[in-house]
C-alpha positions as CSV (number, residue, x, y, z in Angstrom):
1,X,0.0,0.0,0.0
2,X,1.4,3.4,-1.1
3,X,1.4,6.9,0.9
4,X,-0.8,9.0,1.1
5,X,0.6,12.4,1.1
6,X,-1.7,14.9,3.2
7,X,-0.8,18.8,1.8
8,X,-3.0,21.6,0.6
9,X,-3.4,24.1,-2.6
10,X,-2.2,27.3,-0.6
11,X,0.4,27.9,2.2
12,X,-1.7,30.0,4.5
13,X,-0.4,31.5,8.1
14,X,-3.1,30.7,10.6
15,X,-3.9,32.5,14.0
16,X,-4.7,30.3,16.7
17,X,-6.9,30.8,19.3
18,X,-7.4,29.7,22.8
19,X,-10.9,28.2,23.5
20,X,-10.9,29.2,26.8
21,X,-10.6,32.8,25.6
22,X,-14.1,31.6,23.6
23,X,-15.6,29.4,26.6
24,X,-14.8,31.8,29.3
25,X,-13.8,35.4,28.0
26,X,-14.9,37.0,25.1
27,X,-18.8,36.5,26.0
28,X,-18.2,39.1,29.0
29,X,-15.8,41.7,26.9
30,X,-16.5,44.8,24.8
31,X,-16.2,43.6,21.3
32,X,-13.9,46.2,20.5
33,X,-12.1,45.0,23.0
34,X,-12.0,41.2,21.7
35,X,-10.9,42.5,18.3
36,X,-7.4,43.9,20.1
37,X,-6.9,40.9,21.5
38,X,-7.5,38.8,18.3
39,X,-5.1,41.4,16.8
40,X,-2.3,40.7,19.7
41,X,-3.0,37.1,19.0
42,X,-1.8,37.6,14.7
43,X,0.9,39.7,15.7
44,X,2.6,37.3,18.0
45,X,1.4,34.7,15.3
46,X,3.3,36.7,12.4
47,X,6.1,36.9,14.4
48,X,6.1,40.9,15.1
49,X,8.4,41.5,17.6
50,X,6.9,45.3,18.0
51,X,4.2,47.8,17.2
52,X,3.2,51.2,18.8
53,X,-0.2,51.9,20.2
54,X,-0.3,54.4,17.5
55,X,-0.2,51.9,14.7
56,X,-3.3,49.8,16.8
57,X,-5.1,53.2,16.8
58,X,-4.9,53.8,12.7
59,X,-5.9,50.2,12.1
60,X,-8.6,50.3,14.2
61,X,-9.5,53.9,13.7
62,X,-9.8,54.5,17.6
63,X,-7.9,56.8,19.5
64,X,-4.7,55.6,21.5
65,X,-6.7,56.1,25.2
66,X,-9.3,53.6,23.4
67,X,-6.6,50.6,22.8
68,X,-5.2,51.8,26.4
69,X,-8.7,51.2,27.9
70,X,-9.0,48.0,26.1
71,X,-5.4,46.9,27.0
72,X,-5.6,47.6,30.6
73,X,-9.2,45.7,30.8
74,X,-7.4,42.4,29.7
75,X,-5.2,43.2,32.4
76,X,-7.1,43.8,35.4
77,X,-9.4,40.1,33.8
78,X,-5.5,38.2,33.9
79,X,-5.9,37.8,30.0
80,X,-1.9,39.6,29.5
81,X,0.0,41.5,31.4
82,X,1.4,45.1,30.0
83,X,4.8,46.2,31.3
84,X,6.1,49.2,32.1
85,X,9.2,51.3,33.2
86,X,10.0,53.8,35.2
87,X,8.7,56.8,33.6
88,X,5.2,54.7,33.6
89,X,5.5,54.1,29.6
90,X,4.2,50.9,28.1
91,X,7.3,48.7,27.0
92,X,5.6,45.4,26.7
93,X,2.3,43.0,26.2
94,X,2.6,39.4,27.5
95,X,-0.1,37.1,26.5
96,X,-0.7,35.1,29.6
97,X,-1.6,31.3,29.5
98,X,-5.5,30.8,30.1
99,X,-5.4,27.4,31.4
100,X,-3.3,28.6,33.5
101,X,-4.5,31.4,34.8
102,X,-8.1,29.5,34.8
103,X,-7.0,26.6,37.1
104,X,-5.2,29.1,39.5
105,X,-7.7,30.5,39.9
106,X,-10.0,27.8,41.0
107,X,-7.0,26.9,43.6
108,X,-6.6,30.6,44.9
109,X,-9.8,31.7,47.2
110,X,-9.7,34.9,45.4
111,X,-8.4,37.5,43.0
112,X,-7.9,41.3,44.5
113,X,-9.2,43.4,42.0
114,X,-7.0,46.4,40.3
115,X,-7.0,49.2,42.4
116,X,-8.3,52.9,41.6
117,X,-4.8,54.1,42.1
118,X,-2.9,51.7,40.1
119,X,-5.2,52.4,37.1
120,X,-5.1,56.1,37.4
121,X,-1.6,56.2,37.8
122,X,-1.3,55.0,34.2
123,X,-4.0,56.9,32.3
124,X,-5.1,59.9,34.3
125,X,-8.3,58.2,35.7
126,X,-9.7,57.5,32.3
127,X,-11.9,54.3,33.3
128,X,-12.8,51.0,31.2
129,X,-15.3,51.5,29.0
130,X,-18.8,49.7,30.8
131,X,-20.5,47.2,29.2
132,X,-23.7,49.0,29.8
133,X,-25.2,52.1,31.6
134,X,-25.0,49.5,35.0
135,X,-21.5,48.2,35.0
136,X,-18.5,49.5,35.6
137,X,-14.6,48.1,35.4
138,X,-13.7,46.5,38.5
139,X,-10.7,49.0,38.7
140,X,-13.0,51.4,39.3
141,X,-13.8,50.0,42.7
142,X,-11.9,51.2,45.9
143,X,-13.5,47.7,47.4
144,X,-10.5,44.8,47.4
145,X,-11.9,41.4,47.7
146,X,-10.8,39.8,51.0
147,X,-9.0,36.3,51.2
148,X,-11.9,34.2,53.1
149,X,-10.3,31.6,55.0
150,X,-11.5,28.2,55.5
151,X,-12.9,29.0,59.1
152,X,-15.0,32.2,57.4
153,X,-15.7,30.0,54.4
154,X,-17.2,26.8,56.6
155,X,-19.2,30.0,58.9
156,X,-20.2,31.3,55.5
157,X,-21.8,27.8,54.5
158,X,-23.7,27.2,58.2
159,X,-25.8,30.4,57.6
160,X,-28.8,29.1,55.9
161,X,-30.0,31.8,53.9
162,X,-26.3,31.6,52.0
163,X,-26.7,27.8,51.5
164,X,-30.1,28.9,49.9
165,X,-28.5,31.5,48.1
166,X,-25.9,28.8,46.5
167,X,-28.5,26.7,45.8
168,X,-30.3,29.1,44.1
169,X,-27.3,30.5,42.1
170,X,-26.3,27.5,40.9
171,X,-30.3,26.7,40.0
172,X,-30.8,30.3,37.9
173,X,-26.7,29.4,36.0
174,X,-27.1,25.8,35.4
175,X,-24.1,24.4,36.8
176,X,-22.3,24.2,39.9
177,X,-20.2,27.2,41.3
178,X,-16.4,27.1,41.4
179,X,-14.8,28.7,44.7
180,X,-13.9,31.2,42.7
181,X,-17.6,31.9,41.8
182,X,-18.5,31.4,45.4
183,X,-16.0,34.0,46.8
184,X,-17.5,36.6,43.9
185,X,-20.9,36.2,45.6
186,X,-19.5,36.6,49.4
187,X,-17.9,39.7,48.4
188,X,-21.4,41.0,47.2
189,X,-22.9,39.7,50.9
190,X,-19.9,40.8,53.4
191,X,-17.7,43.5,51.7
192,X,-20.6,45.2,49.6
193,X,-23.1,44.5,52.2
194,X,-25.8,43.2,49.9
195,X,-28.4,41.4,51.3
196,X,-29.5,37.9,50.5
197,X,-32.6,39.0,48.8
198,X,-30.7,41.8,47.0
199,X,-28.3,39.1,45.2
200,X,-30.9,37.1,44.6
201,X,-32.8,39.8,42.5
202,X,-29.3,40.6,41.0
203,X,-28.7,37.5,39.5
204,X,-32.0,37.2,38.5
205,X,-32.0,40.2,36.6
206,X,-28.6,39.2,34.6
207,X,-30.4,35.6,34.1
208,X,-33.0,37.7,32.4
209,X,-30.8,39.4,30.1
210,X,-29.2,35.9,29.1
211,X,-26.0,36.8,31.2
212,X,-25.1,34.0,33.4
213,X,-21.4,34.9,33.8
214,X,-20.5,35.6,37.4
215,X,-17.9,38.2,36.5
216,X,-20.8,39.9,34.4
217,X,-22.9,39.8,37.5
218,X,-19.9,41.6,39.7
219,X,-19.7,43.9,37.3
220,X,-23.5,44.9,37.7
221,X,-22.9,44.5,41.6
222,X,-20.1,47.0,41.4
223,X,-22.3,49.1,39.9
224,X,-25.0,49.1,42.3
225,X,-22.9,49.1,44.9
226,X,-21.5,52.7,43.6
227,X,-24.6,54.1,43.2
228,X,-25.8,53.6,46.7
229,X,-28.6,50.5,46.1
230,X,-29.2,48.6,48.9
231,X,-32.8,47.4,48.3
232,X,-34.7,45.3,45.8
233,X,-36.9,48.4,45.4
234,X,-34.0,50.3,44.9
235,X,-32.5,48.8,42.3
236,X,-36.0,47.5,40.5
237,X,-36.5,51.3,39.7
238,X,-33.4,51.6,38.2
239,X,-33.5,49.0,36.7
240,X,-36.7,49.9,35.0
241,X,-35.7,53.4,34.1
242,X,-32.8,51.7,32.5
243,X,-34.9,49.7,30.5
244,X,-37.3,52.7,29.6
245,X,-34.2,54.8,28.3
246,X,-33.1,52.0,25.9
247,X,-36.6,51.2,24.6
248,X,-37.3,54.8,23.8
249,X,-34.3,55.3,22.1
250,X,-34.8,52.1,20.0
251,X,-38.4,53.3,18.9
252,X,-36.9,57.2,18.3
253,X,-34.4,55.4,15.8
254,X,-37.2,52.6,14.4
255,X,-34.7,50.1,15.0
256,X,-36.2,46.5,14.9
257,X,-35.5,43.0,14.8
258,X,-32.1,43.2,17.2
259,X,-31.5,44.4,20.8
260,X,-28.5,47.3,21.8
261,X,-25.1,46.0,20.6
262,X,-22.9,47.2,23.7
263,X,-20.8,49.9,22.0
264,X,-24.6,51.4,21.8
265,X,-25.1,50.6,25.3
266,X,-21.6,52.6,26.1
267,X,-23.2,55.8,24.2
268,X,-26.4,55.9,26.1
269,X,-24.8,55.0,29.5
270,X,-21.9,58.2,28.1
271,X,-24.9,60.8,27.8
272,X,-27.2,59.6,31.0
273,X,-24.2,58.9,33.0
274,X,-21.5,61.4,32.0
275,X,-23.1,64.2,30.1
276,X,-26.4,64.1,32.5
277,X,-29.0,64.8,29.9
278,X,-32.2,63.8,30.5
279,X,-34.2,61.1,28.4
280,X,-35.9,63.7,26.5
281,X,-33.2,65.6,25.5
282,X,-31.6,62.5,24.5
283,X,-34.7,61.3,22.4
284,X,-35.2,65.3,21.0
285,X,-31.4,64.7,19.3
286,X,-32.3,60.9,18.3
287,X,-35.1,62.8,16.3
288,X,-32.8,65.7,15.0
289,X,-30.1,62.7,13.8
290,X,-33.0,60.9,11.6
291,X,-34.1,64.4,10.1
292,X,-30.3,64.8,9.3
293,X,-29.0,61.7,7.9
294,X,-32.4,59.9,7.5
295,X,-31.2,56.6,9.4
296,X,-30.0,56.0,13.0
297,X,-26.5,56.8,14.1
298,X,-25.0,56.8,17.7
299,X,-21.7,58.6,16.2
300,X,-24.3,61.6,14.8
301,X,-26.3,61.9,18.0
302,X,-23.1,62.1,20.1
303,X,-22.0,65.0,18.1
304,X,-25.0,66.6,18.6
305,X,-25.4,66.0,22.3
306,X,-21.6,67.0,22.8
307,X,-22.2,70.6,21.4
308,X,-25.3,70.2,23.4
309,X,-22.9,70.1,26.7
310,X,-20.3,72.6,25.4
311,X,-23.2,75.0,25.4
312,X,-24.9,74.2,28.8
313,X,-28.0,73.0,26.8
314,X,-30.5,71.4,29.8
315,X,-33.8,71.8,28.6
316,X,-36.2,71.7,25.1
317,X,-36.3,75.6,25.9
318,X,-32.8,75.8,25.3
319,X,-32.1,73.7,22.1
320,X,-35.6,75.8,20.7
321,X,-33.6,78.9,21.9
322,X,-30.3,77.8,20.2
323,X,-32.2,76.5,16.8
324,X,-33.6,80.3,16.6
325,X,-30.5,81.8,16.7
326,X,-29.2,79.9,14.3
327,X,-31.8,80.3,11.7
328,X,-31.7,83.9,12.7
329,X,-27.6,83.9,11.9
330,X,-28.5,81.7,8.3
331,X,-30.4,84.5,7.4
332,X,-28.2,87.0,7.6
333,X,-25.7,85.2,6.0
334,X,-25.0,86.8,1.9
335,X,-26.2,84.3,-0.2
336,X,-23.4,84.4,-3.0
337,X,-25.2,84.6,-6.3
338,X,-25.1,81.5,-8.4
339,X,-22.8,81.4,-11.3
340,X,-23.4,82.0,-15.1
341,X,-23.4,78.8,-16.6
342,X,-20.5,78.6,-19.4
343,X,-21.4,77.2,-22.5
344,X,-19.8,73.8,-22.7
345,X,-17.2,74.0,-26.1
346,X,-17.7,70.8,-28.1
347,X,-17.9,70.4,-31.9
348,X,-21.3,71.8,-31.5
349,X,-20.8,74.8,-30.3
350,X,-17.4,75.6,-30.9
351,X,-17.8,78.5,-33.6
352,X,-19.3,82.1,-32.9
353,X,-22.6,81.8,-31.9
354,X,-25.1,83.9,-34.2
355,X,-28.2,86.3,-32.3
356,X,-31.3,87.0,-33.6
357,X,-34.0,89.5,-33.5
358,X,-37.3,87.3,-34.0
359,X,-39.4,90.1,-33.9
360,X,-37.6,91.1,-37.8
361,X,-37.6,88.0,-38.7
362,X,-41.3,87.5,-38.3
363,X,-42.2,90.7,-39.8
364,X,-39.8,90.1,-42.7
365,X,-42.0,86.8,-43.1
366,X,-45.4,88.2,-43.5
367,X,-43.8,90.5,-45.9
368,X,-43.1,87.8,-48.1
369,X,-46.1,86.2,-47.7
370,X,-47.9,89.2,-49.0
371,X,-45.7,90.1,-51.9
């Protein structure tokens, strides 16, 4: 029996990637963010021994602060590690082993999250970029996450209400918790001092939104947590305001068919959150951005809430106020007359063009007629 020689038509360079990245990462990340990371991966794959954050920025047309957020949030998750020197500059990206990192994890009783200060020592405060309008990057919380040890783990497990709470957990996720997991959710009970039934409504409410990741659900913790929740009630009606903002912006822009992608989720959170305009401010420059361009466009209504801000705007009086002045400055404005069309030389009309006074000519006619 002869070989068989296994080979195929074209000599391709292929980027691997890590399942666990799939399994346990990217579901959770910004997908801008997952597209650095893919890049990292075909760099180190092509054998580039260095870029600039410059170069990242062109490729991906962000700004260099946007592949700086999205670095430093595979670092805080222990997806790389970025290296720096004395001056605080960025001299290198190390891809960390997953599996690694994964079953360290599941050994160690818990990870101490990046602290306020070591992330704005590198970037001036500038914070991750949330996955929605209710989380917020974990380096943005003063909070560490304390080492239980085993005899505050095995009092943890005797209360009954946070056996129940397990129980429950593991019920709403479908699988059974990891101590890793199980650590996330005492932090929520004894460092952020939720109560039972608060957690319980928290992971609830992820469930609902199909997110059954436990580092999605400290996210959203986090966020309460900042913002002061400490009842159900509490964060129900936020929840439901939350809710009410992204459905009314949906039916401003007629969009259909598809829920928020997160970078949409980022905007709304960026001009509730940051800029503090109210929803119908928002909504009044969704409307302005379909009379515009005629279809929907988070970039368009972010330039039009931005010069919103720059000019105090914090009513409909005021944008009515600011449209009047500006169709008051338009019409003041010269118009500059339109030019004289030039006759367009061709073989038509290339030679001296003849005039004619029709009024002779018709006369001249009924002359001849009458003779």
């Amino acid at each position: 029996m002869t070989n068989i020689t296994l080979h195929r038509e074209i000599d391709r360079t292929i980027t691997s990637v890590p399942n666990i990245f799939i399994d346990e990462y990217m579901a959770d990340a910004d997908g801008e963010f997952v597209k650095i990371y893919l890049y990292l991966l075909r760099c180190i794959h092509s054998s580039m021994d260095s870029f600039s954050i410059g170069e990242m920025a062109d490729r991906f047309e962000h700004t260099e602060k946007d592949i700086k957020r999205a670095l430093r949030y595979w670092e805080s998750i222990n997806v790389m590690r970025l290296e720096y020197n004395d001056q605080n500059e960025l001299l290198g990206i190390c891809l960390l082993d997953l599996h690694t990192k994964k079953e360290s994890s599941l050994e160690q009783p818990a990870e101490k999250a990046v602290s306020k200060s070591d992330s704005t020592s590198r970037e001036n405060s500038d914070s991750y970029a949330p996955v929605s309008n209710e989380t917020v990057s974990t380096a943005e919380s003063e909070l560490e996450k304390p080492e239980f040890s085993l005899d505050e783990m095995k009092a943890f497990r005797q209360d009954k209400g946070v056996q129940e709470l397990l129980f429950i957990t593991e019920t709403y996720i479908g699988h059974t918790l990891s101590t890793t997991d199980i650590h996330s959710i005492l932090y929520w009970h004894d460092t952020l001092t939720f109560s039972i039934d608060l957690i319980e409504y928290l992971i609830e409410y992820c469930v609902g939104k199909g997110r059954k990741s436990i580092r999605y659900m400290e996210k959203v913790a986090l966020a309460w947590h900042e913002s002061g929740f400490t009842t159900v009630d509490e964060a129900k009606k936020a929840s439901a305001f939350y809710n009410q903002v992204n459905t009314s912006i949906i039916k401003a822009f007629g969009i259909s068919g598809r829920t928020l992608v997160e970078s949409e989720l980022t905007y709304i959170d960026k001009w509730s959150k940051t800029y503090g305009f109210t929803l119908d401010l928002i909504l009044e420059a969704c409307k302005k951005t379909m009379q515009a361009i005629h279809q929907p466009s988070f970039e368009y209504t972010d330039s039009i809430l931005s010069n919103w801000r720059k000019k105090d705007i914090s009513s409909l009086d005021d944008i009515a106020t600011l449209d009047a002045a500006y169709l008051n400055q338009k019409s003041k404005t010269p118009v500059n007359p339109a030019p004289k069309a030039v006759a367009a030389t061709n073989k038509f009309n290339n030679f001296p063009q003849r005039s004619y006074n029709y009024d002779q000519l018709e006369k001249q006619l009924l002359n001849n007629s009458m003779q």
